[in-house]
C-alpha positions as a Markdown table, in Angstrom:
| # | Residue | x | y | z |
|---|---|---|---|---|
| 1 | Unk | 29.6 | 24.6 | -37.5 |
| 2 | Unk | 28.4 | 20.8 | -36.3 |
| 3 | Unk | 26.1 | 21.5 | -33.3 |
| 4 | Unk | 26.9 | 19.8 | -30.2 |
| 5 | Unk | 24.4 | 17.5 | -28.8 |
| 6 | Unk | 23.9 | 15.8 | -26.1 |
| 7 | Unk | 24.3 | 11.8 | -26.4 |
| 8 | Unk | 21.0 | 9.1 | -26.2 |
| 9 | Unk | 20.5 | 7.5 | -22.7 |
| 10 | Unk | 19.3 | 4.3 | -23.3 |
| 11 | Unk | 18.3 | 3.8 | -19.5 |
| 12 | Unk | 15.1 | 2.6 | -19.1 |
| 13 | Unk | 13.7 | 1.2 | -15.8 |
| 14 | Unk | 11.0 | -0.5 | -17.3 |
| 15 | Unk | 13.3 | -2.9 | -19.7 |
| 16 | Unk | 13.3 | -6.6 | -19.0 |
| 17 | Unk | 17.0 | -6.0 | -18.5 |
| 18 | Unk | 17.1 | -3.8 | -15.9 |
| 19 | Unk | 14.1 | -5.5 | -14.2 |
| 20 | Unk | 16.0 | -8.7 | -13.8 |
| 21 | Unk | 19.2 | -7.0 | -12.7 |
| 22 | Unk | 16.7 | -5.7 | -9.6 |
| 23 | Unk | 15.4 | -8.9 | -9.0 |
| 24 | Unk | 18.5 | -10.6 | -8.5 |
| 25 | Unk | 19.4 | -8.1 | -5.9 |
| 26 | Unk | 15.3 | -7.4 | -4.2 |
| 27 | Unk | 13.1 | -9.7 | -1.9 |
| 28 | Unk | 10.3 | -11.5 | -3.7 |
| 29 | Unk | 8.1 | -9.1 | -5.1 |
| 30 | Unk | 5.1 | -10.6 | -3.1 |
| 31 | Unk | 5.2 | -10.5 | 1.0 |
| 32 | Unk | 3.0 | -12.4 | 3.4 |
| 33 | Unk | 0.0 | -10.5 | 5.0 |
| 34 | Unk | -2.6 | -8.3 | 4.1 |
| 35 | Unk | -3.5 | -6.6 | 1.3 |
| 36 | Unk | -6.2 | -3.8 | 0.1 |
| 37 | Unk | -7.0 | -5.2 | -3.3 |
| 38 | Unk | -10.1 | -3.0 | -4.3 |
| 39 | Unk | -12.4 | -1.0 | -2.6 |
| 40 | Unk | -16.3 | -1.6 | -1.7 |
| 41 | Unk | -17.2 | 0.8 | -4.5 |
| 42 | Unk | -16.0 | -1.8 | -7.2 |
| 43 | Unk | -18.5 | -4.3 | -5.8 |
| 44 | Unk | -21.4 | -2.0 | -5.7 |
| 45 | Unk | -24.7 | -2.9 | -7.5 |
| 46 | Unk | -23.8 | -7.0 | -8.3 |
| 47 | Unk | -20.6 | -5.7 | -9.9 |
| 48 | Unk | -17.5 | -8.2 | -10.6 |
| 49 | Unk | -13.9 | -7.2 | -9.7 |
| 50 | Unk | -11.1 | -8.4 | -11.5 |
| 51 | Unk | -8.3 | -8.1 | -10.3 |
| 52 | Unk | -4.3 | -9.3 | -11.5 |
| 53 | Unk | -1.9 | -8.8 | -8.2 |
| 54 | Unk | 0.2 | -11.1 | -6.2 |
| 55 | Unk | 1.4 | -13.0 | -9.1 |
| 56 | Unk | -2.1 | -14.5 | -9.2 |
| 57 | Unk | -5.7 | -13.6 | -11.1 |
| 58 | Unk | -8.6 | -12.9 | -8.5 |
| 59 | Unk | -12.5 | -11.9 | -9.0 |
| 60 | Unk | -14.2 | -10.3 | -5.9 |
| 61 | Unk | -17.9 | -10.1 | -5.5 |
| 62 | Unk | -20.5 | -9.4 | -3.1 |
| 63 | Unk | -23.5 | -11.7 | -2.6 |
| 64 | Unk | -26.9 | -10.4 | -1.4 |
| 65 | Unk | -26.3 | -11.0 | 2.1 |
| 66 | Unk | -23.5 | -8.3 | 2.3 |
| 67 | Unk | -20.5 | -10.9 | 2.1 |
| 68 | Unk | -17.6 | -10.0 | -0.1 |
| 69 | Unk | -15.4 | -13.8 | -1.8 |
| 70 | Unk | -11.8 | -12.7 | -3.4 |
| 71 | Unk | -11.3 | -16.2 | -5.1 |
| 72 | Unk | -9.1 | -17.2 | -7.8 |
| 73 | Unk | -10.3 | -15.7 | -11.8 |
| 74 | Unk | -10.6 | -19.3 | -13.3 |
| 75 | Unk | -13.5 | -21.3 | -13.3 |
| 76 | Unk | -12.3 | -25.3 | -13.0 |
| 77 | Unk | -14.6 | -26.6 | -15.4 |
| 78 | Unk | -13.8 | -25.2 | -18.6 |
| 79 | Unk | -11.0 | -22.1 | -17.6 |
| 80 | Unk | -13.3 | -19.1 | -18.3 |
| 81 | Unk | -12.5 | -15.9 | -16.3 |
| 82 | Unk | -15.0 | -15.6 | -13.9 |
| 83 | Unk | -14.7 | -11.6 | -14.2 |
| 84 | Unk | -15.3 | -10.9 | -17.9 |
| 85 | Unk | -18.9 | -12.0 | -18.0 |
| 86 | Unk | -19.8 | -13.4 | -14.5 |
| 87 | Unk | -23.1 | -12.3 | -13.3 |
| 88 | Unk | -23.6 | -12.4 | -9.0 |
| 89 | Unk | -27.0 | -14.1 | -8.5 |
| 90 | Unk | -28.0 | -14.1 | -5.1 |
| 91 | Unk | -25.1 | -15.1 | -2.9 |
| 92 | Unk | -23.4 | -16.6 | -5.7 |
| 93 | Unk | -21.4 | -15.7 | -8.8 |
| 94 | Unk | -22.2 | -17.4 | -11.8 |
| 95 | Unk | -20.1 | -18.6 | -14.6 |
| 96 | Unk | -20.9 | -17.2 | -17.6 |
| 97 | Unk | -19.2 | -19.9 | -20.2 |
| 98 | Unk | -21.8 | -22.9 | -18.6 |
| 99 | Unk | -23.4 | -21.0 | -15.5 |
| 100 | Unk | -21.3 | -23.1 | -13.2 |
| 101 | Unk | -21.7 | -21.0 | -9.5 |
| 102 | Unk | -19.7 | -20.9 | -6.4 |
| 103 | Unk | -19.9 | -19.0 | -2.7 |
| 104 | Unk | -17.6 | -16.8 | -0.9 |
| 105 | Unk | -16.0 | -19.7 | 0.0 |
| 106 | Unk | -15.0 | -20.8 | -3.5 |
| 107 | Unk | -17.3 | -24.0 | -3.3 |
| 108 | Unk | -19.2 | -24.9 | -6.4 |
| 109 | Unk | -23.1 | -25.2 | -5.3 |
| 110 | Unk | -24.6 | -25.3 | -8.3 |
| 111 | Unk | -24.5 | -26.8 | -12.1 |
| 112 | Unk | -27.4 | -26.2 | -13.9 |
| 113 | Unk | -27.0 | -29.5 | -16.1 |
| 114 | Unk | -25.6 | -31.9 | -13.6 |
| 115 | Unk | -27.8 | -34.8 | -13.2 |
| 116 | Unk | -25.5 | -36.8 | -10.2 |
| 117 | Unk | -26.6 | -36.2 | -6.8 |
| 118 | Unk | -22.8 | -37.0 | -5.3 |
| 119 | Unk | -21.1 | -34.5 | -3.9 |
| 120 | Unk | -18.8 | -32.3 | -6.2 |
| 121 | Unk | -15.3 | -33.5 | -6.3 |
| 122 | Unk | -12.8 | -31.3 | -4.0 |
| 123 | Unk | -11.0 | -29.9 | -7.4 |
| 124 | Unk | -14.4 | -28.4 | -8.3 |
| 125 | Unk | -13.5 | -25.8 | -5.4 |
| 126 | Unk | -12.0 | -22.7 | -6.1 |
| 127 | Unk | -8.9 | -20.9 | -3.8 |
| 128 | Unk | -11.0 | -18.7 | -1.5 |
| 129 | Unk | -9.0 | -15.8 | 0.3 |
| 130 | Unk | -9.6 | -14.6 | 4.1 |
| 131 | Unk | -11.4 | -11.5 | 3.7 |
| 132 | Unk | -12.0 | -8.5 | 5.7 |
| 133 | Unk | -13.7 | -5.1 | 5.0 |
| 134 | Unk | -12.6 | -1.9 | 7.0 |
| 135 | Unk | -13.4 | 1.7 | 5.8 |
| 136 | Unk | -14.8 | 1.0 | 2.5 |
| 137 | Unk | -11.5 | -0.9 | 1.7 |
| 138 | Unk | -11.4 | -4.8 | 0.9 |
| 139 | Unk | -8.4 | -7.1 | 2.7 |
| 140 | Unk | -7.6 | -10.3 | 1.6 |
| 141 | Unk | -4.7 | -12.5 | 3.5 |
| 142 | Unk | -1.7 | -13.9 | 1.1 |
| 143 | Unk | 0.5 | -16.3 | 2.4 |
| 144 | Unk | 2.9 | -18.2 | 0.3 |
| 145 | Unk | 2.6 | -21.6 | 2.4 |
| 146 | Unk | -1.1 | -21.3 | 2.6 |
| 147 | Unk | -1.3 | -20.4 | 6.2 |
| 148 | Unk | -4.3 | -18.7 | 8.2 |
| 149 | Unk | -3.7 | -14.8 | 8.8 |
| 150 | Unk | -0.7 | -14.6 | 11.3 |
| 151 | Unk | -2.3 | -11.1 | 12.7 |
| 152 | Unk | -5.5 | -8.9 | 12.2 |
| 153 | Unk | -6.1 | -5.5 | 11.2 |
| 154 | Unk | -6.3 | -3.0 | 14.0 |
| 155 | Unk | -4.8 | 0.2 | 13.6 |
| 156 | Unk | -7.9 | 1.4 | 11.5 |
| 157 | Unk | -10.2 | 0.7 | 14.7 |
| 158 | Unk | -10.0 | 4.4 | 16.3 |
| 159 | Unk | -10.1 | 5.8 | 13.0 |
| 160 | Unk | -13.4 | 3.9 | 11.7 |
| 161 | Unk | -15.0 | 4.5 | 14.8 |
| 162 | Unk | -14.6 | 8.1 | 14.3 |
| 163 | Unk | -16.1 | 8.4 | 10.6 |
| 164 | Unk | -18.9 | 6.5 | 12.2 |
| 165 | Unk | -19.9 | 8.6 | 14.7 |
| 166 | Unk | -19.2 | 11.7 | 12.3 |
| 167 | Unk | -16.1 | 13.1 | 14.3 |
| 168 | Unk | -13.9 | 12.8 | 10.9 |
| 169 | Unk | -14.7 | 12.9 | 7.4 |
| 170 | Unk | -12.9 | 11.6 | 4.0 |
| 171 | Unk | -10.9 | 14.5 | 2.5 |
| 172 | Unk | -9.0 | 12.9 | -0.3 |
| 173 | Unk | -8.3 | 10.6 | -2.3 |
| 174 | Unk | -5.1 | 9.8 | -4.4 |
| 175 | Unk | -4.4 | 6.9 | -6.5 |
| 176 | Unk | -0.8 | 6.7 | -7.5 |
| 177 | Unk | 1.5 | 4.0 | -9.6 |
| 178 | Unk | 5.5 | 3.5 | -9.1 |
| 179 | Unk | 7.4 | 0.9 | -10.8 |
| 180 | Unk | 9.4 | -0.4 | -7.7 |
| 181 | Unk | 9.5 | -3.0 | -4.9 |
| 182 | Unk | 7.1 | -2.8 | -2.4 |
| 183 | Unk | 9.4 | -2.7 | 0.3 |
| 184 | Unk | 10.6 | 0.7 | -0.6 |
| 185 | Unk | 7.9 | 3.5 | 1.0 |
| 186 | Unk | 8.6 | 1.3 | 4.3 |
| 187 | Unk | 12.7 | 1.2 | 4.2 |
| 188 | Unk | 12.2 | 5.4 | 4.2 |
| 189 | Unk | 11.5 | 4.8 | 8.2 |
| 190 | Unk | 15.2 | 3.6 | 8.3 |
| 191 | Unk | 16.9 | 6.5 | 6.6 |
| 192 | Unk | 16.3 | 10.0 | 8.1 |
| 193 | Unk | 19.2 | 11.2 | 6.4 |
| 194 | Unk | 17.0 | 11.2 | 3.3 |
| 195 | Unk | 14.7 | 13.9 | 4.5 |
| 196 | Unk | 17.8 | 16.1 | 4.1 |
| 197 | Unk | 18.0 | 15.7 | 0.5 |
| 198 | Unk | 15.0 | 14.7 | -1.9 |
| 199 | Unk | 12.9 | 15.9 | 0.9 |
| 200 | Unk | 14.4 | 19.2 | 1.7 |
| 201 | Unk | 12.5 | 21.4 | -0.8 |
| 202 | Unk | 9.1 | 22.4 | 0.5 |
| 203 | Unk | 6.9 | 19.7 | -1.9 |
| 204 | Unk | 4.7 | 22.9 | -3.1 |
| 205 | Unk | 4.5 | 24.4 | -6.5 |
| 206 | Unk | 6.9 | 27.2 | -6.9 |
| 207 | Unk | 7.8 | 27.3 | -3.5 |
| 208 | Unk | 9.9 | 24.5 | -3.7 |
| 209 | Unk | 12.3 | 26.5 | -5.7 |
| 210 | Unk | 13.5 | 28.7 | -2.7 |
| 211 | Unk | 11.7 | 27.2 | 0.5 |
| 212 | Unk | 13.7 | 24.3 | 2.5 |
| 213 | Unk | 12.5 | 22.6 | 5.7 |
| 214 | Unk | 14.7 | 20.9 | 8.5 |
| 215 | Unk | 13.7 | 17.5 | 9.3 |
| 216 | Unk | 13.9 | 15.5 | 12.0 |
| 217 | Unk | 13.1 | 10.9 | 12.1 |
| 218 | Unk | 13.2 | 8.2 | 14.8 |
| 219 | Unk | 11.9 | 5.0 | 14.0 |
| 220 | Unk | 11.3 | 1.6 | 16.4 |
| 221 | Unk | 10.6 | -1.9 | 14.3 |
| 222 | Unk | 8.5 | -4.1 | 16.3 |
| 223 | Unk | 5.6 | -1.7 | 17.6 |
| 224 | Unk | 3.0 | 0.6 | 16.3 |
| 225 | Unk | 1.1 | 2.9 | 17.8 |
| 226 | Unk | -2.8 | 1.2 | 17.8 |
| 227 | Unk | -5.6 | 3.9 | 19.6 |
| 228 | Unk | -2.7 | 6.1 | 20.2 |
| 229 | Unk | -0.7 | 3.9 | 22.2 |
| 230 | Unk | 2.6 | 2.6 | 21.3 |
| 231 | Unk | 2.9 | -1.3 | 21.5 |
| 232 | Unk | 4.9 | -4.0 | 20.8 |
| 233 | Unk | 3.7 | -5.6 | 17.8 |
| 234 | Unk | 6.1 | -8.0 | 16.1 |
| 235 | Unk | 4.8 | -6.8 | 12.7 |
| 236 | Unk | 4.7 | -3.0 | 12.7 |
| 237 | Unk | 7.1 | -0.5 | 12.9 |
| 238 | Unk | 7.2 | 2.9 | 14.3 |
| 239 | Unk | 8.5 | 6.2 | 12.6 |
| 240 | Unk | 8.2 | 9.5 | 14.3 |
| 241 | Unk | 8.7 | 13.2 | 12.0 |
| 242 | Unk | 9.3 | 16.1 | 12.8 |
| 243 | Unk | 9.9 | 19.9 | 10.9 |
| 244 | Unk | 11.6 | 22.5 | 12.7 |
| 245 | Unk | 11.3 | 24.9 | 10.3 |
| 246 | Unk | 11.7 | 26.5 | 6.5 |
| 247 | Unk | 14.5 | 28.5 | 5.5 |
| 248 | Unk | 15.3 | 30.8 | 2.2 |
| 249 | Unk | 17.2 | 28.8 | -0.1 |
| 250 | Unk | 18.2 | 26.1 | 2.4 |
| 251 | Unk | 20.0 | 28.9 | 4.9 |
| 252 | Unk | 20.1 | 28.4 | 8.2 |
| 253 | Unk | 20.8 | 31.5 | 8.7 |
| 254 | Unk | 17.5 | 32.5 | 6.8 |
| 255 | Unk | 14.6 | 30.9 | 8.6 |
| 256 | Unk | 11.2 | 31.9 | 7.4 |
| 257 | Unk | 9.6 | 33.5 | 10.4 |
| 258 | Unk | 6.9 | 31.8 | 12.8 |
| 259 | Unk | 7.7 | 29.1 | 10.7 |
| 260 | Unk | 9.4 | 27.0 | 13.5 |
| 261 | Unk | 6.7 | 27.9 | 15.8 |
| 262 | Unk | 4.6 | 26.4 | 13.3 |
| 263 | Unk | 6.3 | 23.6 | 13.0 |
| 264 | Unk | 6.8 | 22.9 | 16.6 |
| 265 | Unk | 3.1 | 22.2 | 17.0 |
| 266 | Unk | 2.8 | 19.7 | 14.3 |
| 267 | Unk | 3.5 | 16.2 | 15.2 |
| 268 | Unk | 3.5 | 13.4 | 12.8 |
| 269 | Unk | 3.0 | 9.6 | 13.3 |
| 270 | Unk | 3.9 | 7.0 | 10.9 |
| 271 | Unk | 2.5 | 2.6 | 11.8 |
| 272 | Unk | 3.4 | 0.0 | 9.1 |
| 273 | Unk | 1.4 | -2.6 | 10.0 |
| 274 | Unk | 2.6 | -5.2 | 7.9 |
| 275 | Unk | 4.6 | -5.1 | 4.8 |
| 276 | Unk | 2.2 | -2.8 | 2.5 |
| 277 | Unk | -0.4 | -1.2 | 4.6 |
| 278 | Unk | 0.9 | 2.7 | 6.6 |
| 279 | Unk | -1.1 | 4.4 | 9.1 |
| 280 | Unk | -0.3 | 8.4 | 9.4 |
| 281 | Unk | -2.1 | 10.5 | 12.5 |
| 282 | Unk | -1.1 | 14.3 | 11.9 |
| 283 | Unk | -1.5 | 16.4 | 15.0 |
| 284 | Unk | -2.0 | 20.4 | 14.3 |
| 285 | Unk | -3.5 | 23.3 | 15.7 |
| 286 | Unk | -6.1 | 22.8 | 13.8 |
| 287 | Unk | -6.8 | 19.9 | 14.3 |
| 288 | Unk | -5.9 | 15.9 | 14.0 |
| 289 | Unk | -5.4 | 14.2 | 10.6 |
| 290 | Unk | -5.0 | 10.3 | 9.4 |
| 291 | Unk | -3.9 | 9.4 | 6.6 |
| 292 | Unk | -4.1 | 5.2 | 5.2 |
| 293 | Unk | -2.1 | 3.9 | 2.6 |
| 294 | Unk | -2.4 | 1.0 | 0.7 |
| 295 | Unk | 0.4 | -0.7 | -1.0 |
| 296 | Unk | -0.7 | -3.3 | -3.8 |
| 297 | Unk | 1.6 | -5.7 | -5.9 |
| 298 | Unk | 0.6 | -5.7 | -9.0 |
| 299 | Unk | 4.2 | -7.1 | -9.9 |
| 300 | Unk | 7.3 | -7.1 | -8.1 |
| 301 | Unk | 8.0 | -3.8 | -9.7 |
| 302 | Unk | 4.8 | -2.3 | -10.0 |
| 303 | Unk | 2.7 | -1.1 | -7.2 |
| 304 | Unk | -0.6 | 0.6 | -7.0 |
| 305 | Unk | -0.6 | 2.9 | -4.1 |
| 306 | Unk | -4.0 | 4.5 | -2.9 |
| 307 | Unk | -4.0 | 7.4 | -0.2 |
| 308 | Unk | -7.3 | 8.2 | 1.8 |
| 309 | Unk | -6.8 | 11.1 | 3.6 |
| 310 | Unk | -9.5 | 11.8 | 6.8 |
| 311 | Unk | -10.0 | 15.2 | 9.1 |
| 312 | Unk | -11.6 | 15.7 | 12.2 |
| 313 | Unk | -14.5 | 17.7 | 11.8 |
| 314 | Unk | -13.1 | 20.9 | 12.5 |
| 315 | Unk | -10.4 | 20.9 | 10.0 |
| 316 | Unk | -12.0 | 23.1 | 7.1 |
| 317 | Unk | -11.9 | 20.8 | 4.1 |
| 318 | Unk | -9.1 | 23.2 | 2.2 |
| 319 | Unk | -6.5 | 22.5 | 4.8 |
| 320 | Unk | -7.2 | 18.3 | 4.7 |
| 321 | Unk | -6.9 | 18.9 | 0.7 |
| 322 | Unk | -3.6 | 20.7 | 0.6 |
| 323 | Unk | -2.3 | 18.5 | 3.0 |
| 324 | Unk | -3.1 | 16.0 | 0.6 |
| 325 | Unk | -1.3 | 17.4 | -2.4 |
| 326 | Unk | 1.5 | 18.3 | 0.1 |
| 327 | Unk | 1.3 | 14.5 | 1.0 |
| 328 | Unk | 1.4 | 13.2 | -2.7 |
| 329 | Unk | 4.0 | 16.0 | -4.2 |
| 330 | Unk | 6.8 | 14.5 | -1.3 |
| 331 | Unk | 6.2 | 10.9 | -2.3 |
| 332 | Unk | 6.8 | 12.7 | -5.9 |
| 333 | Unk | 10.0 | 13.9 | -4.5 |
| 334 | Unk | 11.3 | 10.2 | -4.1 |
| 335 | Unk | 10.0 | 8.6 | -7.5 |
| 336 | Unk | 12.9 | 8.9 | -9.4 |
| 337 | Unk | 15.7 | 7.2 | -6.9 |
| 338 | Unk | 13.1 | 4.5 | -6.1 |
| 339 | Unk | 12.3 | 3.4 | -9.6 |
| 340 | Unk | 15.9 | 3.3 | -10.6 |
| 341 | Unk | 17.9 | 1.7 | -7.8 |
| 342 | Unk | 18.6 | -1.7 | -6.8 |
| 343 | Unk | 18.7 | -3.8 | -3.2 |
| 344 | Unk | 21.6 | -4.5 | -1.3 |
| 345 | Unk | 20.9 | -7.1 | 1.7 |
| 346 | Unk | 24.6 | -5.7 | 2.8 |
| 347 | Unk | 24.6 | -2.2 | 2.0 |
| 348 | Unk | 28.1 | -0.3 | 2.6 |
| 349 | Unk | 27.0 | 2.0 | 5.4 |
| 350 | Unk | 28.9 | 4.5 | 8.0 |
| 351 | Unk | 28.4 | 6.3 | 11.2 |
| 352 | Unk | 25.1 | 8.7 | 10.9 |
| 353 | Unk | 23.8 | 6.5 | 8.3 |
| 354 | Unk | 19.8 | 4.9 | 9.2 |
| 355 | Unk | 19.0 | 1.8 | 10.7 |
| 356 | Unk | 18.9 | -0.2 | 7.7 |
| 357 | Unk | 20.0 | -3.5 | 8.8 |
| 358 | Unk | 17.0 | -3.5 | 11.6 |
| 359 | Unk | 14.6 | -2.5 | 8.8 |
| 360 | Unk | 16.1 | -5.5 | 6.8 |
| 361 | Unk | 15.8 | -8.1 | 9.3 |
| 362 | Unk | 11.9 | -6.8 | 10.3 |
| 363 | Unk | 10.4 | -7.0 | 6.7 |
| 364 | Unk | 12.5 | -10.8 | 6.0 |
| 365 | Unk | 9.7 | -11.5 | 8.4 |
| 366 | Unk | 6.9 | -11.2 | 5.3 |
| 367 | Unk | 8.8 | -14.2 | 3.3 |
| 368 | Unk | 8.3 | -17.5 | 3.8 |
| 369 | Unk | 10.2 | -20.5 | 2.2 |
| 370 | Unk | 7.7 | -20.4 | -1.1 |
| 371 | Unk | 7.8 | -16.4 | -1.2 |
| 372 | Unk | 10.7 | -16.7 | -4.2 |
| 373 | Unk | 8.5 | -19.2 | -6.5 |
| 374 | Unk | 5.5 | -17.0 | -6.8 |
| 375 | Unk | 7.7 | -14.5 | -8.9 |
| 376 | Unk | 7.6 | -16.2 | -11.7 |
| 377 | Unk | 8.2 | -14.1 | -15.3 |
| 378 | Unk | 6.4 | -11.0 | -14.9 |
């Protein structure tokens, strides 16, 4: 007898087919503001950071005076990439094709051949980035008109102060890929519904077979909570979370007990600020936790996500970490829908459904005119 099999699926989400389906349908894959494109550990010890995001080639260094430059990969004399085999010297970083050398600025001050004492012509200068360094994270400012940062950093000010004085402490760290739009993680604030379904299993080995939890989401575009405060900030947006409990095999009538006492006394707090940087602040009995998550472009569908989890001091280090992997396993839980769906601007929506025409109209903010031609083929 023939044996019955199942047919091929020829769906793939990383096809050039499907990719340009989605970007018919997504914003540009690039949004205005800041973005964490490596970490002060890659520039440790004169190292050079190469780095291929935005729909651009960077190099970030450190000089000897502490300051970092993100400037474009290409030097202007002769096109080598001043990453594979550029060498810091001092405050500089040196070419290593014909040793041309440039600042954090992206100015060329030296050319150790040049025999003309004029000035070096302004095409000699490289595209220097605004920078800014806060916990051990490197920012740079991307704007597709060119434009001077719009906002600064803040949220992280409470937070670094705290690992400073030695109130909290670095936990975890995860380092994650997805092949979707950036926007994506953010447009979860608008649909609480969600939490119902790929979040209803408890996101815990095993126990995710037969433990459900009931979730609760509000969200506010246009603050943030900054030093625990909620304000009005025309670039972040507020989500608030909470569980009321686990049940047996998603039973309300089967709650897991304590478990909603539990859950009663954890609060969570979710700040975009901007389009790809999210600030979480966990409140339990424990103890308080903050999370900071970094979304980077490295196309339009391909983002490298990094998660540094921090505890106050008297969270015992086991808890932080499983709250971590409880942290990573639910963003798990939404992988599959995100790198397979596509963007409607006009979604087909009904009563009880999120507010996803308010998160559309807060994250249009990111795009500027020029946002659309800096996607070229990738």
């Amino acid at each position: 007898m023939p044996v019955r099999k199942r047919s091929k699926d020829y769906h793939d989400h990383n096809s050039k087919h499907f990719k340009a389906l989605r970007a018919k349908h997504f914003p540009p894959g690039f949004p205005n503001g800041w973005h964490c494109v490596c970490n002060a550990t890659d520039l440790a010890d004169g190292q050079v950071k190469s780095i291929s995001a935005l729909g651009t080639y960077m190099v970030a260094f450190r000089g000897q005076d502490g300051k970092v430059g993100v400037m474009h990969a290409f030097c202007p004399h002769m096109g080598a990439h001043l990453g594979m085999g550029g060498v810091v010297v001092g405050n500089l970083l040196q070419c290593p094709f014909h040793g041309w050398s440039f600042d954090t600025s992206g100015e060329c001050q030296h050319v150790p051949y040049r025999r003309c004492s004029r000035e070096m012509p302004e095409s000699s200068r490289l595209k220097a980035y605004e920078v800014r360094e806060h916990l051990e994270r490197i920012f740079i400012w991307f704007d597709a008109e060119g434009r001077p940062p719009q906002w600064e950093l803040i949220c992280h000010q409470r937070l670094e102060a705290d690992v400073e004085s030695g109130s909290f402490y670095l936990a975890a760290i995860r380092q994650m890929e997805f092949d979707q739009h950036c926007c994506e993680m953010h447009m979860n604030s608008a649909d609480p519904y969600h939490f119902k379904t790929l979040h209803a299993p408890l996101p815990l080995p095993v126990l995710e077979k037969f433990l459900t939890a009931d979730h609760t989401a509000t969200q506010e575009y246009g603050k943030g909570v900054v030093n625990e405060e909620l304000r009005d900030e025309w670039h972040m947006a507020s989500f608030e979370e909470r569980t009321h409990g686990l049940f047996l095999f998603g039973h309300p009538s089967l709650p897991v007990p304590l478990s909603a006492t539990i859950s009663k006394s954890i609060e969570t707090n979710v700040t975009f600020e901007g389009p790809t940087i999210v600030h979480f602040r966990i409140k339990t009995p424990l103890g308080v936790l903050r999370q900071v998550k970094t979304i980077l472009p490295i196309e339009p569908f391909k983002q490298y996500v990094e998660a540094r989890w921090y505890a106050e001091k008297r969270v015992p280090r086991i808890i932080a970490c499983a709250l971590a992997c409880i942290g990573g396993r639910a963003l798990e839980q939404d992988r599959e829908v995100w790198e397979n769906k596509v963007y409607h601007k006009k979604p087909v929506l009904v009563a009880g459904d999120g507010a996803f025409l308010d998160f559309i109209r807060w994250y249009d903010q990111f795009y500027s005119e020029k946002s659309k031609a800096l996607c070229y083929d990738w």
